[in-house]
C-alpha positions in Angstrom: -9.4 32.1 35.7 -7.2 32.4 32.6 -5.4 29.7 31.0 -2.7 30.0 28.5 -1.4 26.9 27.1 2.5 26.4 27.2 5.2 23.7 26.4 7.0 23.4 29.6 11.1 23.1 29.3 11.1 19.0 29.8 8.8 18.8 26.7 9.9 21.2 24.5 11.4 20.5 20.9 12.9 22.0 18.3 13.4 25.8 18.2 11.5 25.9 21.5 14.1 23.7 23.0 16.5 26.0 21.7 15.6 29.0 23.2 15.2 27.4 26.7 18.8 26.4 26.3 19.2 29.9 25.4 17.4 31.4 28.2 19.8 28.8 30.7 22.8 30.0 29.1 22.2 33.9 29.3 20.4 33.5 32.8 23.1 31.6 34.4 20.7 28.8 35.4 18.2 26.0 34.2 15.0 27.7 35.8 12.9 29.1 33.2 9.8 31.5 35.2 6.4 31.1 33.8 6.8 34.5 32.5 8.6 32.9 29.8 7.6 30.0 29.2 4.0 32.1 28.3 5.8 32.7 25.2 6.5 29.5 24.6 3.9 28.6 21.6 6.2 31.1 19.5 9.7 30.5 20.1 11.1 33.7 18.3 8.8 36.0 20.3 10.7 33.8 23.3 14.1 35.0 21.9 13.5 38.3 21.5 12.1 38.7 24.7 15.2 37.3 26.3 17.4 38.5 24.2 16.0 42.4 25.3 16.3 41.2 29.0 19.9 40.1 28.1 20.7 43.6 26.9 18.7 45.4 29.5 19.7 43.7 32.5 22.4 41.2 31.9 25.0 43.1 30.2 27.4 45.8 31.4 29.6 46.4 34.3 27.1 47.1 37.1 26.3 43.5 39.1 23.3 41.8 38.8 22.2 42.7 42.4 22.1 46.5 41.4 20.3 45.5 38.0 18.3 43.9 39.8 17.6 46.7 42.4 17.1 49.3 40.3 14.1 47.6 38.3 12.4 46.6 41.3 12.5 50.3 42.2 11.1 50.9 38.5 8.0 48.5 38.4 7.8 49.6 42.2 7.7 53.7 40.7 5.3 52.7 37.3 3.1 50.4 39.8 3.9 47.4 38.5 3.4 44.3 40.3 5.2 42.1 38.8 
């Protein structure tokens, strides 16, 4: 099995700390998925990642639900799993 370290949110410092704050504030909660926390070793990766979730699927008029919806259908169409 693969391993990939990781600083978890309750140990994170500095710029790493920043971006989980970031990630809270843009998400709309405190829970940061392992999918993100991968990146975690390099914090500006981290950002940029959110920040093109932000703009992909945070911003706009449509509600989260449908954003949501429509990129389950997506991975669902390209066979994506996750």
């Amino acid at each position: 099995m693969a391993f990939i370290a990781t600083v978890p949110p309750r140990r994170a410092s500095g710029e790493t700390a920043d971006v989980y704050r970031y990630m809270a504030r843009v998400g709309g909660h405190p829970m940061v998925g392992k999918i993100v926390q991968v990146f975690s070793l390099r914090p500006g990766s981290m950002r940029r990642m959110i920040r093109s979730w932000e703009l992909s699927q945070w911003a706009g008029q449509e509600s989260r639900q449908t954003r949501e919806l429509l990129a389950a259908a997506i991975s669902r169409l390209n066979d994506c799993h996750y």
